[in-house]
C-alpha positions in Angstrom: -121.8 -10.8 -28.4 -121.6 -13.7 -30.8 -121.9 -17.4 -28.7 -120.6 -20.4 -30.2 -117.1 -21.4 -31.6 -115.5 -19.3 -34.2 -113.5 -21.2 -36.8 -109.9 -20.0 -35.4 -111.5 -21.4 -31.9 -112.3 -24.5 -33.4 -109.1 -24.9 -35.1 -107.0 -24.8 -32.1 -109.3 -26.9 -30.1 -108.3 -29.6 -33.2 -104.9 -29.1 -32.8 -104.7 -29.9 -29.2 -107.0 -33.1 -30.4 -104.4 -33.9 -32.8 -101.4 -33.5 -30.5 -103.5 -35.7 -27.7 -103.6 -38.2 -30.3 -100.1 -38.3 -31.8 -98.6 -38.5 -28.2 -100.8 -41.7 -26.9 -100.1 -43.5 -30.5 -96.3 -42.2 -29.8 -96.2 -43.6 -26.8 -98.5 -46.9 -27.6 -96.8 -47.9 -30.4 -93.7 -46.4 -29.6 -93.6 -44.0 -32.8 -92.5 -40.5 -33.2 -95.0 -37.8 -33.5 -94.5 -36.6 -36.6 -95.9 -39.8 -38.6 -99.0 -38.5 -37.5 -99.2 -34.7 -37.0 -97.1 -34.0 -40.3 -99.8 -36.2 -42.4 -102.5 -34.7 -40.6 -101.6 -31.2 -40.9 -101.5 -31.8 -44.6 -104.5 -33.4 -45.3 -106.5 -32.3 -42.5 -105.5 -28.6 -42.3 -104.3 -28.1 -45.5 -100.9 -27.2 -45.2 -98.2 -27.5 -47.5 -95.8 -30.9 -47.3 -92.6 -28.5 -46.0 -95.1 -26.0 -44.1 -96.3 -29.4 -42.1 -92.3 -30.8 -41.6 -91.7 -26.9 -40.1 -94.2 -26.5 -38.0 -93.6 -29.9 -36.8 -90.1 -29.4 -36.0 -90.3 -25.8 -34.5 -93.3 -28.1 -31.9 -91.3 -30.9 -31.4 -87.8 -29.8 -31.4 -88.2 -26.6 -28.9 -89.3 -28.1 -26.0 -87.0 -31.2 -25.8 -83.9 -28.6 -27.1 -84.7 -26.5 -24.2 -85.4 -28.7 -21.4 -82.0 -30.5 -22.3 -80.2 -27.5 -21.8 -81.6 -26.5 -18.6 -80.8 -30.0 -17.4 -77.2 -29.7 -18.8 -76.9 -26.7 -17.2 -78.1 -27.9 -14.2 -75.5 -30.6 -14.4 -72.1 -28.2 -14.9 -72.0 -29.4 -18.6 -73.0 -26.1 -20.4 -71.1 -22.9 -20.5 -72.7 -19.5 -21.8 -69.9 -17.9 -21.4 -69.4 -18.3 -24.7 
């Protein structure tokens, strides 16, 4: 059994890092998330300009999207009926 961190472990242990970060500038400066994730996934992580904007969006957007339908739901004002 191998001890230590392997480089995918490492990774995602940076990625939480990076997300702590973005969300106490965010919410120091008052900024959105993505002026720092979407730089740092490029030059940190080495992912493409539109790979970075993707990602960020599929992180970002999700959550909030889904929570605000659950609470419109909650509230009478969504119908899946549809």
């Amino acid at each position: 059994m191998r001890h230590g961190l392997t480089e995918e472990r490492m990774a995602q242990i940076l990625y939480v890092i990076l997300g702590l970060v973005a969300g106490i500038f965010g919410g120091l400066f008052g900024i959105g998330g993505a002026v720092i994730i979407i730089p740092a996934l490029v030059y940190l992580f080495g992912l493409t300009q539109h790979t970075a904007q993707g990602t960020t969006l599929a992180i970002m957007v999700t959550p909030v999207g889904l929570l605000a339908a659950i609470r419109y739901c909650q509230s009478g004002n969504l119908n899946l009926s549809y």
